[in-house]
C-alpha positions, 0 to 999 in steps of 0.5 A: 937877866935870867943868868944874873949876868949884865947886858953889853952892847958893842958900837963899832965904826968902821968903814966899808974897807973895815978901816976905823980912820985914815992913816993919816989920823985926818979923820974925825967920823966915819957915822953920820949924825943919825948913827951917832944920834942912836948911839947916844940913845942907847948910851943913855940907857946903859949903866956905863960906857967902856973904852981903852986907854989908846982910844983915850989918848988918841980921840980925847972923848968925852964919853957922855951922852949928849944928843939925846936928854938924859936926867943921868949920865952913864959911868966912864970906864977906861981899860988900861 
């Protein structure tokens, strides 16, 4: 605040092994539900949700916030 500059916060799943998902593109969640739950929680508190365009393409996401309540929804920004 003090430098004029925007909080960023960085949600990465990844495995024990630092996979993010099977080779085989079989799987779908690496987080359980109470990781996911937070996620969100702190999604709906942020200005806006940040991804790639290979993410995009792959896992198709929706981007919002929908396990908690919220009166907003965060901006949607893909990097291409």
């Amino acid at each position: 605040m003090t430098r004029g500059r925007p909080w960023l916060r960085l949600k990465v799943a990844a495995s024990l092994d630092g996979k993010t998902a099977l080779n085989n593109g079989v799987s779908q969640w690496i987080t359980g539900p109470d990781a996911r739950r937070d996620a969100h929680v702190w999604r709906a508190r942020s200005g806006a949700v940040l991804t790639g365009i290979g993410t995009v393409k792959d896992d198709n996401p929706r981007l919002t916030v929908r396990e908690v309540s919220t009166t907003r929804q965060p901006l949607r920004v893909v990097i291409d």
